[in-house]
Steps between C-alpha positions, in 0.01 A plus 500: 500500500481823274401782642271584239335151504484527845318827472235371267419199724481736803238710322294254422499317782388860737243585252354177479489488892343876529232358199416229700465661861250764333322258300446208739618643845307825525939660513485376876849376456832660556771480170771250641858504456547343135796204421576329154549193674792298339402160712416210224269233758236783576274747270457766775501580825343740747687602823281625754829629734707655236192608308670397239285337167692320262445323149746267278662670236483119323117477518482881385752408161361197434141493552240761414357746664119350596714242704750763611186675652360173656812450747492873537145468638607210702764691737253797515264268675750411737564892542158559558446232709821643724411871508124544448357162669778483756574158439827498688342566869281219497744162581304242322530664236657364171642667223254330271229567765134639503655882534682376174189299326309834566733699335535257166137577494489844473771502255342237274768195519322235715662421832674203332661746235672279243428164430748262614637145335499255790767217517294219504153478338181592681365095566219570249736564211723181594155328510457654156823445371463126563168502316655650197778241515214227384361710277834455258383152453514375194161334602265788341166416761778456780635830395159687469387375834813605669489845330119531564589425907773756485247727401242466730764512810574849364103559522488310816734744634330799400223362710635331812673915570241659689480880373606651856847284501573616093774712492641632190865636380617597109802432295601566141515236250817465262707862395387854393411505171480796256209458386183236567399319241210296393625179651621647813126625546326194485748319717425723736100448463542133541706516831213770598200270393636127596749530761388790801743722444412897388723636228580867438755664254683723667694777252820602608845641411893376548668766746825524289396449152135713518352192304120467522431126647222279590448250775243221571375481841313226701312512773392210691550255802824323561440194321296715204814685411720151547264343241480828275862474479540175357254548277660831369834339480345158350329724228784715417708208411271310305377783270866491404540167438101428343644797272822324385312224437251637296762679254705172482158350409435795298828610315354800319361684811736709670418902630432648825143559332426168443650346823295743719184373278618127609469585866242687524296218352679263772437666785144590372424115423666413860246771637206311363639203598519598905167671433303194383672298842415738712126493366509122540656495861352760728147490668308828626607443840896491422411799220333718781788494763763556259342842344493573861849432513566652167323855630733511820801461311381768299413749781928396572546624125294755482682629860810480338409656209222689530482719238677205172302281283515173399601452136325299206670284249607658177327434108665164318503433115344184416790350293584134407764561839227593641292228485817236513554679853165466623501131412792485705378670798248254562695202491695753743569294874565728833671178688888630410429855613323387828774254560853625333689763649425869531625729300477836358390721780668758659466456900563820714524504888625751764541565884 
């Protein structure tokens, strides 16, 4: 590695750590023995022996810095668990024990840290998943009642969760992006509004390159963020394709103007669309326990971020595009994003 990149990395990394102990730690810890670790199956590592702390040099060049910080924060919990709460001289102790949970808490990461894809589905998305399945029917009533099933498992298991066994994690959904736009925005609002997740825009910056960047974060249970991400990765796609086939449809309308007027109407008209099912499907009962749901996964949010806001969508034109979009969006189904694979998220974990 060069020397000089070496040294930047280095410097970042210590006064990261010594912002964090002051900030969230009250400075109780001691500075540990810093590594650039070269190892490609791990993000970073925390040696209680050696006191030795250690963060991949591929995670620091290739991703940017908010998630950086989040693995960061993850071995400091595991130092702080080790030298302030003693972890070590209790023997039932586990590495992701209560000393450990205690010490994601005061730091503001959740004892769970990172979100995690599992390798097989959770049994209420397979249930899900075969659901959607039938609602690809070319049978439109079979099709409706399948998708209209689907749904209210997703409400069912909103409900069947009591709140004391809800736990919650966060990922990002798809890449950094220069600069939010007015689509991003209200993608995020509908995963906020219709699917139990808590969305946050997080600014940050590459480490090399100094560029100013911008990441979506979720917040939610398990199967939340599971769900989220289809849906992200469903809508993502078919903006892009809905577009193409508007212009094709449309030969004279081309422009990165016009084609963010086109989906903002879609995902505006698919907005009203889940609004007006949602109206139609939930009682008072089912309403009341998931606000009460909804305001502990906020207190999670507002934990780990407790002094951010939640952001609004942008202004729209209302253009012919416009309008074609928002026709569009509410012939707009969910079934391929809750059922196809997942895709555009960026998944961290560490030790």
């Amino acid at each position: 590695m060069h020397k000089g990149l070496e040294q930047l990395l280095s410097q970042f990394l210590k006064r990261s750590w010594h912002h964090i102990n002051d900030e969230r730690l009250a400075g109780v810890l001691r500075p540990p023995i810093w590594v650039i670790d070269l190892a490609e199956k791990r993000l970073g590592f925390w040696d209680a022996h050696k006191r030795t702390m250690g963060i991949s040099i591929e995670l620091m060049l290739n991703h940017s810095e908010a998630e950086v910080l989040e693995v960061l924060k993850h071995e400091m919990a595991h130092q702080y668990a080790d030298e302030v709460l003693k972890s070590g001289e209790h023997g039932d102790e586990t590495p992701h024990g209560s000393a450990f949970r205690h010490a994601c808490h005061r730091l503001g990461i959740g004892h769970s840290a990172r979100f995690q894809p599992q390798s097989e589905p959770p049994p209420l998305l397979r249930r899900i998943q075969k659901l959607l399945k039938l609602a690809e029917s070319q049978n439109r009533h079979e099709a409706e009642a399948a998708m209209a099933k689907a749904r209210a498992l997703m409400e069912k298991y909103e409900l069947d969760i009591g709140l004391e066994e809800t736990e919650y994690r966060y990922t990002f959904l798809g890449k950094p992006r220069g600069r939010r736009s007015a689509p991003d925005k209200i993608i995020g609002a509908i995963l906020a509004s219709f699917f139990h997740v808590q969305i946050i825009w997080i600014p940050s910056r590459s480490l090399i390159h100094e560029k100013r960047l911008w990441l979506m974060e979720a917040s939610g249970t398990t199967t939340s963020l599971e769900i989220a991400e289809y849906v992200y990765a469903y809508l993502a796609h078919e903006m892009e394709w809905l577009w193409l086939e508007h212009r094709r449809a449309h030969p004279g309308v081309s422009g990165r103007s016009l084609k963010n007027d086109f989906l903002v109407g879609l995902l505006l008209g698919l907005q009203q669309k889940l609004a007006e099912e949602e109206q139609a499907s939930s009682d008072n009962a089912s309403k009341s326990l998931i606000h009460l749901k909804r305001e502990k996964l906020r207190g999670f949010f507002e934990q780990r971020h407790p002094s951010r806001r939640t952001s609004r969508g942008g202004s729209y034109r209302e253009t012919d595009s416009f309008h074609a979009g928002l026709d569009k969006g509410r012939d707009l189904d969910l079934k391929k994003g809750l059922r196809g694979t997942k895709g555009g998220t960026r998944r961290l974990a560490s030790g």
